[in-house]
C-alpha positions as CSV (number, residue, x, y, z in Angstrom):
1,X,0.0,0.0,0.0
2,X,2.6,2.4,0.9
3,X,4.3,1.7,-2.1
4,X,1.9,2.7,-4.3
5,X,1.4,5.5,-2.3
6,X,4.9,6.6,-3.0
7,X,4.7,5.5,-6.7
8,X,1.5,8.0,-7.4
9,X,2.9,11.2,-5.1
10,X,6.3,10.8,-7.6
11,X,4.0,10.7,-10.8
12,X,2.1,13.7,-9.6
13,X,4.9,15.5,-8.6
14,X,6.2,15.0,-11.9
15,X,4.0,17.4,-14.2
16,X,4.1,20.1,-10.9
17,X,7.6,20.0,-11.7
18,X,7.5,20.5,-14.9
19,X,5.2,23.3,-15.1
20,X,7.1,25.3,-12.4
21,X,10.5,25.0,-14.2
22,X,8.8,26.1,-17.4
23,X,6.8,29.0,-16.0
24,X,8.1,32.7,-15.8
25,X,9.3,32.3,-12.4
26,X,11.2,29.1,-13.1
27,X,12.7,30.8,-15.5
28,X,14.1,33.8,-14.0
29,X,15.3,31.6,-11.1
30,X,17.4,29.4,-13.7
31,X,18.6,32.3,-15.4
32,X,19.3,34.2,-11.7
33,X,21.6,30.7,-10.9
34,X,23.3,30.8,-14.6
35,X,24.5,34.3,-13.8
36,X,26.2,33.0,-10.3
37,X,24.1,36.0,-8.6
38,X,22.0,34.5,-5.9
39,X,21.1,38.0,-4.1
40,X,19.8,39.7,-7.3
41,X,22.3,42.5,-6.9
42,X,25.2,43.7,-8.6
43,X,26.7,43.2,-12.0
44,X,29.5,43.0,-13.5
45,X,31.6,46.2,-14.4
46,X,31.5,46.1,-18.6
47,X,27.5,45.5,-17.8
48,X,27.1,48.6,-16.2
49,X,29.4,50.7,-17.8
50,X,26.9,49.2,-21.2
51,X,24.2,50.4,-19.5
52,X,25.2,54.0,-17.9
53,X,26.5,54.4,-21.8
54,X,23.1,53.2,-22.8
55,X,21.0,55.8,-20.8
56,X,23.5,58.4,-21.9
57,X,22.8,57.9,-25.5
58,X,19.0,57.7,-25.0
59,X,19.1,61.4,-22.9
60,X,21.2,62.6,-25.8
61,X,18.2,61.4,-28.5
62,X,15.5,62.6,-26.2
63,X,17.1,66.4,-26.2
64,X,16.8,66.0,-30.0
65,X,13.7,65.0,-30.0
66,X,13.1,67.4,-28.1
67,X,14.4,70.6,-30.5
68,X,12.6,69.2,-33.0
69,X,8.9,69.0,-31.5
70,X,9.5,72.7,-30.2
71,X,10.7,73.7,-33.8
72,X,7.8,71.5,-35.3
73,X,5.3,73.5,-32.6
74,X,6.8,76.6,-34.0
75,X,6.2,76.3,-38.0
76,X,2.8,74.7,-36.8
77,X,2.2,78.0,-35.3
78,X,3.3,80.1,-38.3
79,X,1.0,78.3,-40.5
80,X,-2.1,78.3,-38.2
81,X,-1.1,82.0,-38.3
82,X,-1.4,82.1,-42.3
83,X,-4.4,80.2,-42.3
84,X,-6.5,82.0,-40.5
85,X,-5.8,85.4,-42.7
86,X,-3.3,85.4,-45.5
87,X,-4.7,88.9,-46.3
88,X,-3.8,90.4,-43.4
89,X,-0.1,91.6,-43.1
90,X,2.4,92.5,-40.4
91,X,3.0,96.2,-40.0
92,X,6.6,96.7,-41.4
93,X,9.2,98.1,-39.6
């Protein structure tokens, strides 16, 4: 009796296994142990000196992004400006 007992809890415990190591948090705990980093901290110095290059080079695209929506607002502005009266002109200086 007992060993059949023992016999089914293995055969259950089987698939429960398997769909641990294949879910998402199976999956980041292999991938935590392949990296040798128990704690979840730290990195390695060429990783962070990737990423701190990284976020440099994305705060460098964002300012230029940012030049050219406010020059994009600008010739918007103009040409709302012409479209609501092209007859009427600036006094010239």
């Amino acid at each position: 009796m007992w060993v059949l007992a023992v016999i089914l809890i293995v055969a259950l415990l089987i698939p429960v296994a398997a769909i641990l190591v294949d879910s998402p948090l199976g999956k980041s705990f292999a991938r935590r142990m392949e990296e040798g980093r128990g704690d979840g901290q730290g990195g390695s110095p060429s990783e962070l000196r990737d990423v701190k290059r990284k976020v440099e080079m994305l705060e460098t695209e964002v300012e230029d992004l940012n030049r050219s929506v406010s020059g994009m607002k600008e010739e918007l502005q103009f040409m709302q400006r012409l479209l609501e009266d092209p007859r009427r002109k600036k006094p010239t200086s």
